[in-house]
N, C-alpha and C positions, 0 to 999 in steps of 0.2 A: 349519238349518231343521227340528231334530228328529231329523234322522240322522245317521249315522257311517261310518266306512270300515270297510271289510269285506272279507273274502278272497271271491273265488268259488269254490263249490263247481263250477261246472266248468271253468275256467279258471284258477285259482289265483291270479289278479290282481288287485289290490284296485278296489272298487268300493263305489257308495257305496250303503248300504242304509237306506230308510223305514221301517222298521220300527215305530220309536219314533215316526213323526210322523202328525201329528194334525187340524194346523189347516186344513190342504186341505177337510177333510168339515166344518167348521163349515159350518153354511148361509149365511155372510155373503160365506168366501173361496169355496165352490161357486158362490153367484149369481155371482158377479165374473167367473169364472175360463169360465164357459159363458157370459155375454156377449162377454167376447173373442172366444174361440172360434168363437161365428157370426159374428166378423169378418173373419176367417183361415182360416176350414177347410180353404177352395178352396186354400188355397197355399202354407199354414204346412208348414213342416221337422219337425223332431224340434228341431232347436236352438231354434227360434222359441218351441215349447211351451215347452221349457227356460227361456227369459227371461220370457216371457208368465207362467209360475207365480214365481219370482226378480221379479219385478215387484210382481204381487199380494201376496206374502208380505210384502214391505217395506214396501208400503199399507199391508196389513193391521197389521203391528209396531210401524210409527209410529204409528196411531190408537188403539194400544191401552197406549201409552207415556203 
């Protein structure tokens, strides 16, 4: 989705870094991604976000295919 693995600077263990990615800020995957959001707020994880953007991203991939 734009990024890569990556060493940590304070853990030494690789992790993946956004750096390169981009399409999160298009205004098409932001609207998407904050209506979810007031779907779930109350109750979403950290893994939930995790699928919830992995979701939108693959919308967004396919439509632009």
């Amino acid at each position: 989705m734009g990024g890569y693995m990556t060493k940590s600077e304070r853990t030494g263990g690789d992790v993946w870094s956004c750096k390169n990615c981009t399409w999160i800020h298009e205004p098409k995957a932001a609207k998407r991604i904050l209506e979810e959001l007031e779907k779930i707020i109350d109750k979403a994880t950290m893994r939930d976000l995790q699928i919830l953007r992995f979701k939108i991203w693959m919308e967004i991939a396919s439509q632009s295919q």
